[in-house]
C-alpha positions in Angstrom: -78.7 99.1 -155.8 -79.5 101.3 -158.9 -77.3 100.8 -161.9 -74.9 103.3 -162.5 -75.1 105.1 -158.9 -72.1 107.5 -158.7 -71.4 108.2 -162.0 -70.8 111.6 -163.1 -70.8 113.7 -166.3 -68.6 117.0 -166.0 -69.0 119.6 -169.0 -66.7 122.6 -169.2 -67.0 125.4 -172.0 -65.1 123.9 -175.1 -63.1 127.5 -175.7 -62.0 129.7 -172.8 -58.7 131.9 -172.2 -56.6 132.0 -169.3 -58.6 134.3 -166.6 -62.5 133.4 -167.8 -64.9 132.8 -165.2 -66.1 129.9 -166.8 -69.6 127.7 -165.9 -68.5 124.1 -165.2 -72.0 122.1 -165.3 -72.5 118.5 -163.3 -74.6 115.6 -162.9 -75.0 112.8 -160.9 -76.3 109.5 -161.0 -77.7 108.7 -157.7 -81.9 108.3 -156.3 -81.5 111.1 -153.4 -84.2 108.4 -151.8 -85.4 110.6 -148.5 -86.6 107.9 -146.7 -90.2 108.8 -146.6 -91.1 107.1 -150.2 -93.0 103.8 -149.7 -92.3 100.8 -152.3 -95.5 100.3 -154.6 -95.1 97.0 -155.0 -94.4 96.4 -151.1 -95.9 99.2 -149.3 -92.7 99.2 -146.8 -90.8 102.3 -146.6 -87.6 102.6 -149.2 -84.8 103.5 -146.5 -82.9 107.0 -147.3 -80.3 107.1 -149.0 -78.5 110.3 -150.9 -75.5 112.5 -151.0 -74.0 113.8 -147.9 -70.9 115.9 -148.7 -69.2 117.2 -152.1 -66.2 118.8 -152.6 -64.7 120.1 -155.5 -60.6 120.6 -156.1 -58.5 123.0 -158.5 -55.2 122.3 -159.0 -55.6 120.2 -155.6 -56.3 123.3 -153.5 -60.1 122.7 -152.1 -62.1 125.5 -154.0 -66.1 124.9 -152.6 -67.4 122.3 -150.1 -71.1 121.7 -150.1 -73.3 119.6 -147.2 -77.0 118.5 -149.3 -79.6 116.6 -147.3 -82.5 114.5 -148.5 -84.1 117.9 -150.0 -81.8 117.5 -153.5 -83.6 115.6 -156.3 -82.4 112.5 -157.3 -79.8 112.6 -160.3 -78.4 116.1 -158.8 -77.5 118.7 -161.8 -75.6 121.5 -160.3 -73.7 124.5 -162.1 -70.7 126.3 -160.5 -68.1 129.5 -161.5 -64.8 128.4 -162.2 -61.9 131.0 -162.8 -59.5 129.3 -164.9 -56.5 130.5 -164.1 -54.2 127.6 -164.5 -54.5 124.2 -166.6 -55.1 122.1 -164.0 -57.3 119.5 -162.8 -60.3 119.9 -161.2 -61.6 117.5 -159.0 -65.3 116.9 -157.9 -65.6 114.1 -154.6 -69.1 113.0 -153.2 -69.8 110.6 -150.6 -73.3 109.0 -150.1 -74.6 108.1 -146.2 -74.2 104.4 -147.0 -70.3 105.8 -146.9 -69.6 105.4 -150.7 -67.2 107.4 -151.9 -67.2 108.5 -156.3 -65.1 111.0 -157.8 -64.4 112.3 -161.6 -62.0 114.7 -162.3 -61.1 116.6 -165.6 -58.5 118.9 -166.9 -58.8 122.6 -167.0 -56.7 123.7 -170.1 -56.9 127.5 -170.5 -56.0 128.9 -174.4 
């Protein structure tokens, strides 16, 4: 297994007030292997293996849900909306087909 798989870097705006629709901006450390790469070395076919399912939580209330498949590039960068409307955690879960489960959450502090 990779080093680091799971691991995730969160980055919200450093300033926003209460009521900004602010970008929240994500990446993840995983290979998103689709199962149709061969091993150089070996020449047998690397198994699949990526991201089935993320979720992301606000103030514990489930705000987006998202399904990828083996069409998302490995070390997945994704940008979403948040209206920060509360200081609050937010929350994102993902859980690889091998049945792994990671999850990083940070604080949402409105000014």
């Amino acid at each position: 297994m990779a080093k680091g798989i799971g691991k995730i870097k969160i980055r919200t705006p450093r300033r926003y007030k209460k009521g900004d629709v602010i970008p929240i901006k994500a990446l993840i450390t995983h290979p998103m292997e689709t199962g149709f790469r061969k091993d150089k070395k070996t020449g047998k076919r690397i198994p699949a293996y990526y991201i089935s399912d993320v979720n992301v939580f606000y103030g514990g209330e489930l705000i987006t849900q998202m399904q990828w498949t083996i069409a998302v590039s490995a070390n997945p960068f994704m940008t979403f909306y948040l209206k920060a409307d509360k200081d609050a955690p937010l929350k994102i879960v993902w859980k690889d087909i091998k049945g792994k489960v990671f999850e990083k959450t940070v604080q949402i502090k409105p000014q």
